[in-house]
N, C-alpha and C positions, 0 to 999 in steps of 0.2 A: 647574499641574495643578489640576482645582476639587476643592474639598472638596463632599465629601453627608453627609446627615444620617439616618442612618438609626432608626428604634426598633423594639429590639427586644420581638417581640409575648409570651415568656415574661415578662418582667421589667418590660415599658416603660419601659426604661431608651432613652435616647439616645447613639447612639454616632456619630462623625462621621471620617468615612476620605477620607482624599486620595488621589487614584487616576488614570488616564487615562481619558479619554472611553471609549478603545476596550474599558477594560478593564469596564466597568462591569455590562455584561448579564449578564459570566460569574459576575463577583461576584454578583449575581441570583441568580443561578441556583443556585450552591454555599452560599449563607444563606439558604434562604428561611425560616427567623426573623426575619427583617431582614425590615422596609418599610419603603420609604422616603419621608421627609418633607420639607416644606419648609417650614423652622423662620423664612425672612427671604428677602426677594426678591433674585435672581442683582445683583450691582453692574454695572450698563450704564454708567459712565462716572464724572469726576469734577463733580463739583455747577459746578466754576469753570466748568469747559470745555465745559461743555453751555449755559452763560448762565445759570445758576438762581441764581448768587452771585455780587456783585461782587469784583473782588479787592479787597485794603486800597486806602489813600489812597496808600503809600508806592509800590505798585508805580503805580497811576495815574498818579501826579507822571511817573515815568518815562515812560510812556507819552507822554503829554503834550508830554513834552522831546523825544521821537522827533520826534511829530507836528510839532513846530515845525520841527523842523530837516529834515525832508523833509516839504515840503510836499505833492508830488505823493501820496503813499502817503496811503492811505485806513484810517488807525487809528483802531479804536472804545476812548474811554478813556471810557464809562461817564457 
């Protein structure tokens, strides 16, 4: 379930509730003390598995030993 972030406008204090998508409007609706914010950007994926990081050397090596031994398979080792 995602977490929000809401602040409240008495206090501005920050508060962060985990909740269902579906539930969220009604919560809305029954605090409107609460708005809501967005303190850091939603996580779209892991840094490795999108190509933004390589993995270490050690999984590499592995990689590598793959590629050797099946030569037909098309393994990107970086």
């Amino acid at each position: 379930m995602p977490t929000y972030t809401f602040e409240n406008t008495n206090t501005n204090d920050l508060v962060e509730v985990t909740m269902k998508i579906a539930e969220l409007d009604q919560f809305k609706l029954d605090n409107p003390h609460l708005s809501q914010r967005i303190v850091r950007p939603p996580s779209l994926g892991d840094a490795h598995r999108l190509g933004l990081k390589k993995p270490d050397d050690g999984f590499r090596d592995v990689l590598r030993n793959v590629k050797h031994h099946h030569k037909r398979n098309n393994i990107n080792t970086w």
